[in-house]
N, C-alpha and C positions, 0 to 999 in steps of 0.2 A: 418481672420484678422479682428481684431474691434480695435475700438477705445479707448481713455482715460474713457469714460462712459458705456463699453461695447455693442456698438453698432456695429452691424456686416457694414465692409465696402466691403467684398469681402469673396465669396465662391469657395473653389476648390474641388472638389471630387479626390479619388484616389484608388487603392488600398489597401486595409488592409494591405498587405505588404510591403507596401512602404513608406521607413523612411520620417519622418517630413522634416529630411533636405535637401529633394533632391526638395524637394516643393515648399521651400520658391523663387527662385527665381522667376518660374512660378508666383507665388503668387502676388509676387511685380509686374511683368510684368505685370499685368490684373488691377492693383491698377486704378482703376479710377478716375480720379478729383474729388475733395470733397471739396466745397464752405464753406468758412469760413464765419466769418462776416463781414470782411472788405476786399477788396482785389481781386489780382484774385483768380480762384481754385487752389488749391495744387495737383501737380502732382506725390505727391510722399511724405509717409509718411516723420516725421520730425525724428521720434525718435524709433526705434526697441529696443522692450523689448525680450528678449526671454530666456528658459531655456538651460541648460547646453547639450541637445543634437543638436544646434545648434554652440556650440563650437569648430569651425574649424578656419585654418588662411583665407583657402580659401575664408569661407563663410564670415567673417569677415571684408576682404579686398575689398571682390566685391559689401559686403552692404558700406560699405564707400565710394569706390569707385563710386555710385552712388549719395553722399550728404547727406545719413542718418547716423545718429548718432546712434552707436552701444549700447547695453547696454544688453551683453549674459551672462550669471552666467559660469563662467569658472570650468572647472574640475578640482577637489583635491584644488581647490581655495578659493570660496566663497561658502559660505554655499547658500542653497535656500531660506534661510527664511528671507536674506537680498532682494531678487529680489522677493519673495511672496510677497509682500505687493503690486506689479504693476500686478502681475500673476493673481491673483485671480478675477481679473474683465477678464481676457481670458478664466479663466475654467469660472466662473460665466455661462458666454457667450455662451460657451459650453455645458454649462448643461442646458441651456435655448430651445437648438435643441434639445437635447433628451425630453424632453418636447412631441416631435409631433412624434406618434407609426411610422410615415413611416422612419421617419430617423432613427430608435434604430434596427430596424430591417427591412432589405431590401428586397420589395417584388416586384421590378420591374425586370427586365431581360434588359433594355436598360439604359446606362449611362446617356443617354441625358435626361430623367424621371426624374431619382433620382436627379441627378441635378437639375432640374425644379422644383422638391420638396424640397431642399436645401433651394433653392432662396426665393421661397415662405415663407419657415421657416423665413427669414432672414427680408422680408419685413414685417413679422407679429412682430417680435420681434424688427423691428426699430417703427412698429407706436406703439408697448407698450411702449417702451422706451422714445419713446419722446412725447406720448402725456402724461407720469408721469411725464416729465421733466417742460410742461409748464403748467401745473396745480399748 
């Protein structure tokens, strides 16, 4: 999960086999507070961008259901290249992890590592991000 500037806000490992959408609630459930600039923390994204294999009623009703504003590319609907224009700061983001050889290929045997190398990716790639941001 990252933010409007491609900032990772949250990491989950999983599976290779296991669909994106069984994820995202986990996801949100780990979502940590995130200090804006005025205000208190935000406990809970405002706005869910997501592509079309997240298009379920389920998935739909339980992100609303929680105060977030949905915004999933529907199947046989919308094309993707109206919701690429938000997407591409997610792959961006994405491609910024494979970036680091332990994440592209995994050479640890415990989950709790590779995670811990996850996280580290994320913290290296929030101080690039924001120390370009205030320069």
């Amino acid at each position: 999960m990252c933010d409007r500037r491609g900032i990772p806000l949250q990491v989950l490992i999983s599976a290779a086999n296991t669909p994106d959408a069984q994820l995202l609630f986990p996801l949100l459930d780990a979502f940590t507070p995130v200090r804006g600039r005025r205000g208190r923390p935000r406990h809970r994204p405002e706005k869910l961008h997501a592509d079309k294999a997240y298009d379920q009623k389920a998935i739909r009703a339980e992100v609303e259901r929680r105060g977030i504003r949905v915004r999933i590319a529907r199947k046989g609907v919308e094309s993707s290249e109206r919701l690429g224009r938000h997407r591409w700061i997610v792959e961006s983001c994405l491609s910024w992890f494979t970036n680091n050889r332990r994440l592209v290929r995994r050479y640890e045997r415990k989950a709790e590592h590779f995670q811990a190398f996850a996280d580290l990716a994320a913290i290296l790639i929030c101080h690039r991000r924001l120390t370009k941001l205030t320069k």
